[in-house]
C-alpha positions, 0 to 999 in steps of 0.5 A: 509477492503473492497476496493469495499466500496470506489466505482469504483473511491474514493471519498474525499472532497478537505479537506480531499484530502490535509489532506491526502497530508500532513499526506502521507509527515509527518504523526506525524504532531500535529493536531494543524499544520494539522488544520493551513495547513488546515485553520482550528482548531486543534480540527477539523483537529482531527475529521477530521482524525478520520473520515478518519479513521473510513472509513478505508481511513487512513490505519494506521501509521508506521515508515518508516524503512530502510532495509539495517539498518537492514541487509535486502541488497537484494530486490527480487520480485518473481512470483508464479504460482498455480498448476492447479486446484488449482487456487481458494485456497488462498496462502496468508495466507501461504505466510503471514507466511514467515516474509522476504515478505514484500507484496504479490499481487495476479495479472493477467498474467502469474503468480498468484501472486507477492511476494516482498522479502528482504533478507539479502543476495544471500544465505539467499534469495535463503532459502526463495525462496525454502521454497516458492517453497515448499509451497502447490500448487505452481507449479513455481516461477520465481525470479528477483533479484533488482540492484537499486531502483529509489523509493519506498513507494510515497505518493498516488496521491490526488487531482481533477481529470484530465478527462479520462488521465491515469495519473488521479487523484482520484475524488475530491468532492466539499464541501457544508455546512453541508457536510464536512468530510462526 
């Protein structure tokens, strides 16, 4: 998906922004609660969603999985330096292959990328992060180990704007007849 469609600053109705609200806290709500929430029919409250998700707003659904239960105790975030001269070769898709690196960021700064790891231990974290260091052209990689998370994983600000603050919410476009859920 192509963020640039979106513009600078996403545009959603006022709908559509608290529709994205309740389906970030529950994302199995039934149609016929989303349009209750909404003041509207379940019916509607559906084209909506699929609307939402033909734009690619709506990025799919998951379960959220707790790492621990799956024996994932460690949370690392590791920063990866490209070899000079090798700056416009993408490395996603070899990290993409690695299955313990949750995400992969390409950044400014120092680094090039940012990778979140969760592994099972010291041992098995130390294994993924050589076969990091081993990937084709990177030169360095920095690791920081996690102690404690105070969150992760929070809903996505939506709502009206709050002028040029940096704690701004994405804009909001007032519905007019004709016009909603464009």
């Amino acid at each position: 998906m192509n963020r640039d469609q979106f513009g600078k600053e996403g545009v959603v109705s006022a709908t559509d922004a608290r529709l994205l609200a309740i389906l970030q806290a529950d994302g199995r709500r039934s149609y016929a609660e989303l349009g209750g929430d909404l003041g509207m029919a379940g019916p509607s409250a559906h084209e909506r969603v699929k609307k939402l998700e033909s734009r690619g707003v709506i990025r799919g659904y998951r379960a959220d999985v707790e790492p621990t239960a799956l024996g994932l105790n460690v949370l690392a975030f590791t920063w990866v330096t490209q070899a000079p001269g090798t700056i416009s070769t993408d490395l996603t898709p070899e990290f993409a292959a690695i299955p313990e690196i949750e995400e992969c960021h390409y950044i400014a700064g120092e680094a090039d990328y940012i990778l979140k790891i969760r592994a099972r231990d010291m041992d098995h974290l130390g294994a993924i992060v050589r076969r990091v260091q081993t990937t084709r052209h990177v030169f360095s990689t920095e690791t920081d180990v996690v102690f404690s998370t105070g969150f992760e994983g929070r809903p996505l600000p939506v709502g009206s704007r709050g002028g040029d603050r940096a704690d701004a919410m994405p804009a909001v476009v007032a519905e007019t007849d004709g016009a909603e859920g464009s």
